[in-house]
MIBAMI-266907 format. One record per residue (C-alpha): residue in three letters; x, y, z. Coordinates in steps of 0.5 Angstrom, whole numbers, padded with zeros to 4 digits, always signed. Example, Ala and Ser with C-alpha at 12.3 -4.5 7.8 and 13.67 -1.06 7.14 Angstrom:
2
ALA+0025-0009+0016
SER+0027-0002+0014
//
This chain:
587
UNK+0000+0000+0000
UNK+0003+0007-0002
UNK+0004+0012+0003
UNK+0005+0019+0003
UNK+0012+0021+0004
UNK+0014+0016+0008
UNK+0008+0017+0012
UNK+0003+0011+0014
UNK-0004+0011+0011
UNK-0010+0007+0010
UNK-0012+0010+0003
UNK-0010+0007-0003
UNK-0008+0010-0008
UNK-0002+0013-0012
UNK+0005+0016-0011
UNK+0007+0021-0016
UNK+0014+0021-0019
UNK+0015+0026-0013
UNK+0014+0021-0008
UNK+0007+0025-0006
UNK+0001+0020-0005
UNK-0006+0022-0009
UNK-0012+0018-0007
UNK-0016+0016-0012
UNK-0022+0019-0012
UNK-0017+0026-0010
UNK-0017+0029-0003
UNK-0024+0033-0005
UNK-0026+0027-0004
UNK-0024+0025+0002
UNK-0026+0027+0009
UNK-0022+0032+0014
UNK-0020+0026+0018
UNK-0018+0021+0011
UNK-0012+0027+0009
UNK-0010+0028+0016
UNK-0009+0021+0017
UNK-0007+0020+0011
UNK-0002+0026+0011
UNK+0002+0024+0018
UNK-0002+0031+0021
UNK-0004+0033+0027
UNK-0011+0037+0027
UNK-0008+0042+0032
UNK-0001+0042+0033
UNK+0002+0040+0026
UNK+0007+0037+0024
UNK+0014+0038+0028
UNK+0019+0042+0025
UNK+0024+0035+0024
UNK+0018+0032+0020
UNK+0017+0040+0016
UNK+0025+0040+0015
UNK+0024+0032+0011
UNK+0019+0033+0008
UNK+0022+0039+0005
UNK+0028+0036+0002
UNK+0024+0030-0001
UNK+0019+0034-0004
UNK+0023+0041-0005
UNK+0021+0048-0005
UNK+0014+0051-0005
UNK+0015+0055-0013
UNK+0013+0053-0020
UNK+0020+0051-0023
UNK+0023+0055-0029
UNK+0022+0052-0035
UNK+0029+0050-0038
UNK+0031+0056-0043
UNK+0035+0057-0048
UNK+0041+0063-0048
UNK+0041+0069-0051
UNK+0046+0067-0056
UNK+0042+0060-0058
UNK+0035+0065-0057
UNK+0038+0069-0063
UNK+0041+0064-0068
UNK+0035+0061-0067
UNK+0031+0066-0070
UNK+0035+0063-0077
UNK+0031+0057-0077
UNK+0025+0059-0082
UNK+0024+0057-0089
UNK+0023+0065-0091
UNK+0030+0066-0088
UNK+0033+0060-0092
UNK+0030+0063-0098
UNK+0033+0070-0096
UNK+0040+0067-0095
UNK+0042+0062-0101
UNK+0039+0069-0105
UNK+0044+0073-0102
UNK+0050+0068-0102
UNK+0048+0067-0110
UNK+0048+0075-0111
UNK+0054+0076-0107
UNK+0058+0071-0112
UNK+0055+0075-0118
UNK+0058+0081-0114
UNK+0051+0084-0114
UNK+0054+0088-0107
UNK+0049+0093-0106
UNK+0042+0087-0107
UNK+0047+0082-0102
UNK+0047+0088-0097
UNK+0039+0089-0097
UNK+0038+0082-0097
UNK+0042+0081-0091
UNK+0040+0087-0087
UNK+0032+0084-0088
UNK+0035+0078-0085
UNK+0039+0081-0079
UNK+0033+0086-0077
UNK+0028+0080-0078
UNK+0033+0076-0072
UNK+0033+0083-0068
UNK+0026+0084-0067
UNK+0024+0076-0066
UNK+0031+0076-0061
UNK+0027+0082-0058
UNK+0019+0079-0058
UNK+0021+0073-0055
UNK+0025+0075-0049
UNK+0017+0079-0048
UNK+0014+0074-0049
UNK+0018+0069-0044
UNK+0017+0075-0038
UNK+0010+0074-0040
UNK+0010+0068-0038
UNK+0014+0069-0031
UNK+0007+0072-0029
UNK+0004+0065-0028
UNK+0010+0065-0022
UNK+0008+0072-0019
UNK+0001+0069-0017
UNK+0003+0065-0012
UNK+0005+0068-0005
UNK+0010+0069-0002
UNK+0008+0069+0005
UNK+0005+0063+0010
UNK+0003+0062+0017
UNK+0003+0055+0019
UNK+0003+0051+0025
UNK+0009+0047+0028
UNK+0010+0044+0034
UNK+0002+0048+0036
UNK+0006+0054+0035
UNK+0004+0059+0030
UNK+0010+0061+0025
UNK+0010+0066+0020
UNK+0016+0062+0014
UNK+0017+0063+0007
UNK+0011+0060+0002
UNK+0016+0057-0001
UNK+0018+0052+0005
UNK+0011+0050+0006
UNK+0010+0043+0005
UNK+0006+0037+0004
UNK+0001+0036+0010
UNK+0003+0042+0014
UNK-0003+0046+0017
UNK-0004+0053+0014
UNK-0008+0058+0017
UNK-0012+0063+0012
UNK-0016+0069+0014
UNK-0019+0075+0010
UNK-0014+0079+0005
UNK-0009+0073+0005
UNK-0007+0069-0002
UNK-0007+0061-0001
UNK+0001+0059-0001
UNK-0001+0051-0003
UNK-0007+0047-0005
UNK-0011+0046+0002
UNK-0016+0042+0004
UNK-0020+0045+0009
UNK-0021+0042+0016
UNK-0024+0048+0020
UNK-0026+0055+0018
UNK-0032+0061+0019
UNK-0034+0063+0014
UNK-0031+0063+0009
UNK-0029+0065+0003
UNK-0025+0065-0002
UNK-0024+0069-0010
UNK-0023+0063-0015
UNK-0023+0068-0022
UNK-0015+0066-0023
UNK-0017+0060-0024
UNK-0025+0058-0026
UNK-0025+0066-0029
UNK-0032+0067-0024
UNK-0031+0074-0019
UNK-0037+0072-0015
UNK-0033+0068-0009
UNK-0034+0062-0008
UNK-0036+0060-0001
UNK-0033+0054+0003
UNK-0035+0048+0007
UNK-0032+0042+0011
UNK-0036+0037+0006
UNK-0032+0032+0002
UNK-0034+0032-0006
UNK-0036+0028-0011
UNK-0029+0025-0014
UNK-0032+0028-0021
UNK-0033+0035-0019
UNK-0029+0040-0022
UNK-0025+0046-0019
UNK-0030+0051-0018
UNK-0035+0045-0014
UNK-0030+0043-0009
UNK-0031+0047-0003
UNK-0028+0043+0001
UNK-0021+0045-0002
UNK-0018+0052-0003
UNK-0012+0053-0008
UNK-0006+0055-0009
UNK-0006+0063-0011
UNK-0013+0065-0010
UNK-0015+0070-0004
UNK-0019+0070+0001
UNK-0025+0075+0001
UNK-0028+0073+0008
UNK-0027+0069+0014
UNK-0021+0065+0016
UNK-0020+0058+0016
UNK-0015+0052+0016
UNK-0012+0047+0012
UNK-0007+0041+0011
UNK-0004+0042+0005
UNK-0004+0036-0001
UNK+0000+0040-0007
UNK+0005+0045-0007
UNK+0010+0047-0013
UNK+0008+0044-0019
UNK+0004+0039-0016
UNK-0002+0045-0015
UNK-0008+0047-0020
UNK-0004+0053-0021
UNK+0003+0049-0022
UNK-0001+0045-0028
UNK-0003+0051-0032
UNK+0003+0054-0031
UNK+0006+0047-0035
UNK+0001+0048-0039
UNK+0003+0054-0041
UNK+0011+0052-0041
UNK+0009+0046-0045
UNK+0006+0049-0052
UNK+0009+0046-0058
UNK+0012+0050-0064
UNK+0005+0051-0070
UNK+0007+0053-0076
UNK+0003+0057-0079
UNK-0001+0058-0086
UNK+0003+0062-0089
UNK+0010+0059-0087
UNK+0006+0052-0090
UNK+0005+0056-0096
UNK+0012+0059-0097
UNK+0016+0052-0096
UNK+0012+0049-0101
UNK+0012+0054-0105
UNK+0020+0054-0104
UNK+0019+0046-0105
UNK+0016+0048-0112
UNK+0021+0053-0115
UNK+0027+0050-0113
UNK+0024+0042-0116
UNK+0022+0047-0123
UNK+0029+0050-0123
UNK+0033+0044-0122
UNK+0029+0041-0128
UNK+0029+0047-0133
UNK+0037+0048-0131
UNK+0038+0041-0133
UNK+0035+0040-0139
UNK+0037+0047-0141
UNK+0044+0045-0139
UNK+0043+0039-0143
UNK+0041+0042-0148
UNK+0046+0047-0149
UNK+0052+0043-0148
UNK+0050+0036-0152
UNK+0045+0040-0158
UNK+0048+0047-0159
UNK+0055+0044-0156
UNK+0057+0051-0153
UNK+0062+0050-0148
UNK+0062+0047-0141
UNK+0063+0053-0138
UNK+0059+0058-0141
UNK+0053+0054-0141
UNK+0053+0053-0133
UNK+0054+0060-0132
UNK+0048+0062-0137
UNK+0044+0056-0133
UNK+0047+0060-0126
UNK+0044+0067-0128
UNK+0038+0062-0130
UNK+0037+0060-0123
UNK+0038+0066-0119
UNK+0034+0070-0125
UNK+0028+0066-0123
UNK+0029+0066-0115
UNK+0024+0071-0112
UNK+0029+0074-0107
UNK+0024+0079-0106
UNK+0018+0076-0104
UNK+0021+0073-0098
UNK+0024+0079-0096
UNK+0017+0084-0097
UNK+0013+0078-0092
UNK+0020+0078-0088
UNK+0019+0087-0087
UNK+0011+0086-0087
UNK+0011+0082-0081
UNK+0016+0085-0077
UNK+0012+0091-0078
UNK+0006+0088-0076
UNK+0010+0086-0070
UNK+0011+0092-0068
UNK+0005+0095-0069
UNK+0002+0090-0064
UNK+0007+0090-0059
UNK+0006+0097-0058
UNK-0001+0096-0057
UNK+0001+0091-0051
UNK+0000+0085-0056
UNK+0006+0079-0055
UNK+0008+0075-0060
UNK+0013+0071-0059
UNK+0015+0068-0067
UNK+0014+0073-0073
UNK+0010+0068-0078
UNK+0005+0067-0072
UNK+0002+0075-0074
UNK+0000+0072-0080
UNK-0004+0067-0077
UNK-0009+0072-0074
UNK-0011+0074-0082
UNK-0013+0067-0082
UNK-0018+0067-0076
UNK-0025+0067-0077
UNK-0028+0065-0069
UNK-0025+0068-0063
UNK-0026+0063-0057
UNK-0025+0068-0051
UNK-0027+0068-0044
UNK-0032+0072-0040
UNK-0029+0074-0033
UNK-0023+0078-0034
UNK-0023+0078-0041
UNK-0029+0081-0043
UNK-0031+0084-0036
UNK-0028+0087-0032
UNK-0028+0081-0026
UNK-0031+0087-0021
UNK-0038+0086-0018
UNK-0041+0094-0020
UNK-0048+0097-0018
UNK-0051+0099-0023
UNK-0059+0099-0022
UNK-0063+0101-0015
UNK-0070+0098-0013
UNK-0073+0104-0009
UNK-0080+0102-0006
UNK-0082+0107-0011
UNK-0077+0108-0017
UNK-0072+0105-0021
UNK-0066+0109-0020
UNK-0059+0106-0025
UNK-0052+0107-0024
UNK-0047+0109-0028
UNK-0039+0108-0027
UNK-0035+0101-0028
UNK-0032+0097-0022
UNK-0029+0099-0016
UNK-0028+0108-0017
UNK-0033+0111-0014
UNK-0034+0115-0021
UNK-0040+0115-0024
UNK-0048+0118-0022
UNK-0055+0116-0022
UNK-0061+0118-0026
UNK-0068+0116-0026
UNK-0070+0114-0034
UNK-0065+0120-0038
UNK-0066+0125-0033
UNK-0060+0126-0028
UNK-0061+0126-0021
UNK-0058+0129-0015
UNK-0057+0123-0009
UNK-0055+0128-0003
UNK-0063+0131-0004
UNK-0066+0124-0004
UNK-0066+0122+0004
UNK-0069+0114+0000
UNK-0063+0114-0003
UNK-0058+0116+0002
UNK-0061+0112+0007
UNK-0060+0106+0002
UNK-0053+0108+0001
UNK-0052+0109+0008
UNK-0054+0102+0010
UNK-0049+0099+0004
UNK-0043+0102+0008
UNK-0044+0101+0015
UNK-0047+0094+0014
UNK-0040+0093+0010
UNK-0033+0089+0011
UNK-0030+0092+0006
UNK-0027+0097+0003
UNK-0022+0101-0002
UNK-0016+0105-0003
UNK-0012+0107-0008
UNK-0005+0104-0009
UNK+0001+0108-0011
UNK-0001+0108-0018
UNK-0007+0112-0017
UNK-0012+0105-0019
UNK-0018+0104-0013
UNK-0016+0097-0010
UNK-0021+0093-0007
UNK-0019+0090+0001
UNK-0025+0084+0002
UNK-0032+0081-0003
UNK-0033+0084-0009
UNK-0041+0084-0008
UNK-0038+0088-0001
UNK-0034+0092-0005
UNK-0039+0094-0010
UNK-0043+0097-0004
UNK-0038+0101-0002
UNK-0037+0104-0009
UNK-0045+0105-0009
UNK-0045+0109-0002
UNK-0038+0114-0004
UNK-0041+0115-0011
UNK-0048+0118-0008
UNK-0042+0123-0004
UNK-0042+0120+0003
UNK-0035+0119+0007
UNK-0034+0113+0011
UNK-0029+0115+0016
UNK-0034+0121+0018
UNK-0041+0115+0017
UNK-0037+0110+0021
UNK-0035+0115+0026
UNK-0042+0118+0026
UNK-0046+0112+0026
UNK-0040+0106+0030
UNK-0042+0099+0030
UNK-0043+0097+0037
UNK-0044+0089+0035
UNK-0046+0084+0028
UNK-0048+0078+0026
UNK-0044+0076+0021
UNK-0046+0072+0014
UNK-0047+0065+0014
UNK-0050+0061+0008
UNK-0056+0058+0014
UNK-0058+0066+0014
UNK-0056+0070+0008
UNK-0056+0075+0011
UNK-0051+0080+0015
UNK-0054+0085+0021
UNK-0050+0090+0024
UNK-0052+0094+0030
UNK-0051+0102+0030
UNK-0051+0108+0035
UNK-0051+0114+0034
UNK-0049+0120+0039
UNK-0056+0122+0041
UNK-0057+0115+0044
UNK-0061+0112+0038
UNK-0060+0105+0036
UNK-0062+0101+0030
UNK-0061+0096+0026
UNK-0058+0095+0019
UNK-0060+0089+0014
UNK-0057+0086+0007
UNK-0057+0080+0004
UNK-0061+0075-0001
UNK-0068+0078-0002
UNK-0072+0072-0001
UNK-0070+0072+0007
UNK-0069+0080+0008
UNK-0076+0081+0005
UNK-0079+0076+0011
UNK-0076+0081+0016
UNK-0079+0087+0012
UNK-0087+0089+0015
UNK-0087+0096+0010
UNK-0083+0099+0006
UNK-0078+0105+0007
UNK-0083+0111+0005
UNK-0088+0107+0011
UNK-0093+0104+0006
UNK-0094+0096+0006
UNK-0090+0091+0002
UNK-0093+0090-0004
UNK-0090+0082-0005
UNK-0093+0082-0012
UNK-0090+0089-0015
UNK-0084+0088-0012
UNK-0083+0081-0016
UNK-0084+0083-0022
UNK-0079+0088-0021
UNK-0074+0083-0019
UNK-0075+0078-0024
UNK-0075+0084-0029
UNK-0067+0086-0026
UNK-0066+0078-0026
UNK-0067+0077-0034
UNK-0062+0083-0035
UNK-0057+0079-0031
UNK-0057+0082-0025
UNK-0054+0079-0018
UNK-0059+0083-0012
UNK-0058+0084-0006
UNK-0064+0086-0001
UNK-0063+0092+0004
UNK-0066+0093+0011
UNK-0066+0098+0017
UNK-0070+0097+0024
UNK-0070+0101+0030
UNK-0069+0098+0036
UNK-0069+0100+0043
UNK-0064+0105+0046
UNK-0057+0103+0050
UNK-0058+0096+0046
UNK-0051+0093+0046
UNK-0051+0087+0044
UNK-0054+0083+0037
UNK-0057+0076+0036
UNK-0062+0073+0032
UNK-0068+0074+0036
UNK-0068+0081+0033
UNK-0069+0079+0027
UNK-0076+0080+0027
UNK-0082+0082+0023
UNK-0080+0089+0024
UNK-0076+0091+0018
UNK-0078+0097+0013
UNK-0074+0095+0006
UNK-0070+0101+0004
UNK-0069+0098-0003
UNK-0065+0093-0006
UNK-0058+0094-0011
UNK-0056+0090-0018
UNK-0051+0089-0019
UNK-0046+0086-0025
UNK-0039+0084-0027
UNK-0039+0090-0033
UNK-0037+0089-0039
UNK-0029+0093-0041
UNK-0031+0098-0046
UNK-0024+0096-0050
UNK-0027+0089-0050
UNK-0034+0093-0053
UNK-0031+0096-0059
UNK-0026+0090-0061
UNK-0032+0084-0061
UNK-0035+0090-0065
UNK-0029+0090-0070
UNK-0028+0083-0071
UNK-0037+0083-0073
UNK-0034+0088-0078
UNK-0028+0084-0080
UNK-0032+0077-0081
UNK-0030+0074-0075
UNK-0035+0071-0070
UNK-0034+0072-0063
UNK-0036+0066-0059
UNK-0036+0068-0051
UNK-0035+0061-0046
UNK-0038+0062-0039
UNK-0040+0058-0034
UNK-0046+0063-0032
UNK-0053+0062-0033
UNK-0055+0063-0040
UNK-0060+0069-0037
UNK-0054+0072-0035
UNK-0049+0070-0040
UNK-0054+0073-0045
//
């Protein structure tokens, strides 16, 4: 029975070239208790630093390995080897014997530039790639020997314990073993922006990446809660260690124009043997001409019908178009591969990242009276709000405000700018969002949390889908802030914000309208309590609620994504997007 790195086990399974056990189902599939034991860990205490130190040594450090590379010098000679600079080089070798100096410089210069942009796109391309590596975390904290250690990422091994909280990146492949409310963004590798919530509940041996909740990979970042985990897979061995051998692994095409080129080559050089050999034959058995003279005529023949200047002209287009596509940020590691973007018809591309912009934005309010829209994408709080065509002012709207208000406070994210001036996000996107929406109606959330300070929460849960804070503010007055999903917020509503009473059937018709237009929405809800309350349980979460709206929201499209997919309709090219959305959404 195969063992995990030396560590007994009463899982079967397989051992990799590593010497890392794999059950056979996966360790999504098996139960906390199952990995634990199958990978020599204690629940608690973690691996000793003895234990730690060996495994390391067998399995070796915690990073992708650098695929093995050429030297520049070898990287730029290589760039000869091409049938359109084979063409070009006998053509100058032959031109050069017939002195024809000046054509022999040309053709030689074209070869020369050719190389040096390749020599230059590939080193591009290749620090592209590198950017596979940089998602991987630098830091962990583990536990071993029961006490809790900040190391490298890079020393994180295989069984060790590794606790995660919010605003962290995972630094291996864990299976999950304890946690609260959890969390975590899996776009880098399902491409979805809504965090995935995790539990403790093995899956299905066939479930992909995205349906494994027990796991927790290698890169992604925790929105929301904490959690521990046994790590199952470090370096290479990860999901994302598997993309990036993908990636380092793809295989030389070539593309249509060189295949055109190289058998045109193939053909030109067959036809002008066979002419040369008959004219040869010809001349000197039929006209008896000298030896000598008839091969030079026959030599003069040859490079005649060598179209040297064809090889060079595609050589110089496809440099330019090189150029002119590096300057719009797009590499292209070999020069014939621009040719092959002339020959796509259908553009398979993904959604999340790549036609949108992989963050959650409010863009529709659901007053109890009004539909209110949102302008402004992503996290910048840039934008305004307009009823129809009609722009309106949020700070004279006390609904809208209130709504806003309730956004920020029952809230755990938050956003900054970084040093390059972009706004970044620090929690869950949807929470994000909300922010975005309250700072865009002019509210400051220093000044709000400082008027109005959190006194106590209950924080969300799938059981409750709902958040609850509560607030006081400096008269005395306390009350409680709602949101979460509608259909459990609106139990808790008795009336809406403007004291009218629910109006169930009105109310659906508008949600099913915002849900065909793809929108995720969130319920907003606000109660006053009992003054001098200090403490929140879920007995307060009572019919006694009045709904101060609710908010849509959507990952919005990239404006640069809108244009190109109008300029690949206009070029013929269909455009087909791969999404594992629903089809409504998708649509």
């Amino acid at each position: 029975m195969p063992t995990a790195a030396g560590v007994g086990t009463t899982l079967q399974g397989s051992t990799t070239d590593r010497g890392q056990f794999i059950p056979p189902d996966g360790w999504h599939a098996c139960s906390t208790d199952e990995v634990l034991e199958a990978l020599g860990c204690d629940s608690t205490g973690g691996l000793s630093r003895a234990e730690a130190q060996r495994r390391l040594e067998a399995h070796g450090p915690n990073r992708l390995p650098e695929a093995a590379r050429r030297g520049p010098i070898a990287r730029f000679l290589l760039q000869f080897h091409n049938p359109l600079i084979y063409v070009l080089l006998g053509a100058g070798v032959v031109t050069f014997w017939l002195e024809h100096y000046i054509d022999a410089g040309v053709i030689v210069g074209v070869v020369v530039v050719n190389a040096i942009i390749g020599f230059v796109q590939e080193g591009k391309a290749e620090r592209a790639l590198d950017a596979v590596r940089a998602m991987l975390a630098s830091r962990a904290v583990v536990v071993r020997d029961g006490e809790r250690h900040e190391i490298d990422a890079a020393d994180v091994v295989p069984g060790d314990l590794v606790l995660v909280e919010s605003g962290t990146k995972v630094p291996a492949d864990l299976r999950l073993v304890r946690l609260r409310n959890l969390r975590v963004n899996e776009a880098a590798l399902t491409g979805e922006s809504v965090p995935v919530e995790k539990d403790l509940a093995a899956a299905d041996c066939t479930a992909p990446v995205g349906d494994r909740r027990c796991m927790a990979y290698s890169g992604t970042v925790v929105t929301y809660g904490q959690a521990r985990g046994v790590v199952v897979a470090t370096g290479p061995g990860t999901e994302i260690g598997r993309i990036g051998t993908l990636v380092s692994d793809v295989g030389q095409i070539v593309t249509p124009l060189v295949r055109r080129l190289d058998q045109f080559a193939k053909q030109i050089t067959l036809f002008i043997l066979v002419v040369g050999a008959l004219t040869f034959a010809y001349g000197h058995y039929v006209a008896q001409m000298p030896a000598i003279d008839i091969f030079l005529a026959v030599v003069g023949l040859a490079v005649a019908a060598i179209p040297e200047g064809l090889p060079a002209i595609v050589t110089i287009t496809l440099a330019i178009g090189t150029t002119l596509m590096a300057k719009a940020r797009a590499i292209v590691r070999r020069l014939p591969a621009v040719e092959t973007l002339g020959s796509v018809t259908v553009i398979c591309t993904d959604k999340t990242g790549t036609l949108t912009r992989n963050e959650m934005t409010a863009v529709e309010v659901l007053l109890p009276r009004r539909t209110v829209h949102v302008s402004g994408a992503g996290y910048a709080p840039e934008g305004g709000f307009r009823i129809g065509d009609e722009p309106m002012d949020p700070q004279a709207q006390a609904d809208l405000l209130e709504l806003s208000r309730c956004a920020l406070l029952c809230n755990d994210a938050a956003l900054h700018r970084d040093p390059s001036g972009e706004w970044e996000l620090v929690g869950d996107p949807t929470e994000g969002a909300l922010v975005a929406l309250a700072l865009k109606a002019g509210l400051d959330a220093s000044a709000e949390r400082e008027r109005l300070p959190r006194v106590d929460e209950i924080p969300f849960e799938s059981e409750r889908c709902y958040m609850a804070t509560l607030h006081h503010d400096h008269a005395g007055r306390a009350f409680i802030y709602v949101k979460g999903a509608p259909e459990r917020v609106l139990q808790l509503c008795a009336r809406s914000s403007d004291g009218a009473a629910m109006d169930a059937s009105a109310l659906s018709t508008r949600m099913e309208e915002s849900a065909r237009q793809g929108l995720r929405l969130l319920a907003l809800a606000r109660a006053d309590v009992q003054p001098g309350t200090t403490a929140l349980s879920e007995a307060d979460l009572a019919l006694r609620f009045e709904l101060l709206g609710l908010v849509g929201m959507i990952d919005p499209p990239r404006p640069e994504a809108i244009a190109a997919v109008e300029q690949c309709r206009k070029a013929g090219v269909r455009v087909k997007m791969i999404t594992g959305d629903h089809a409504v959404t998708a649509a």
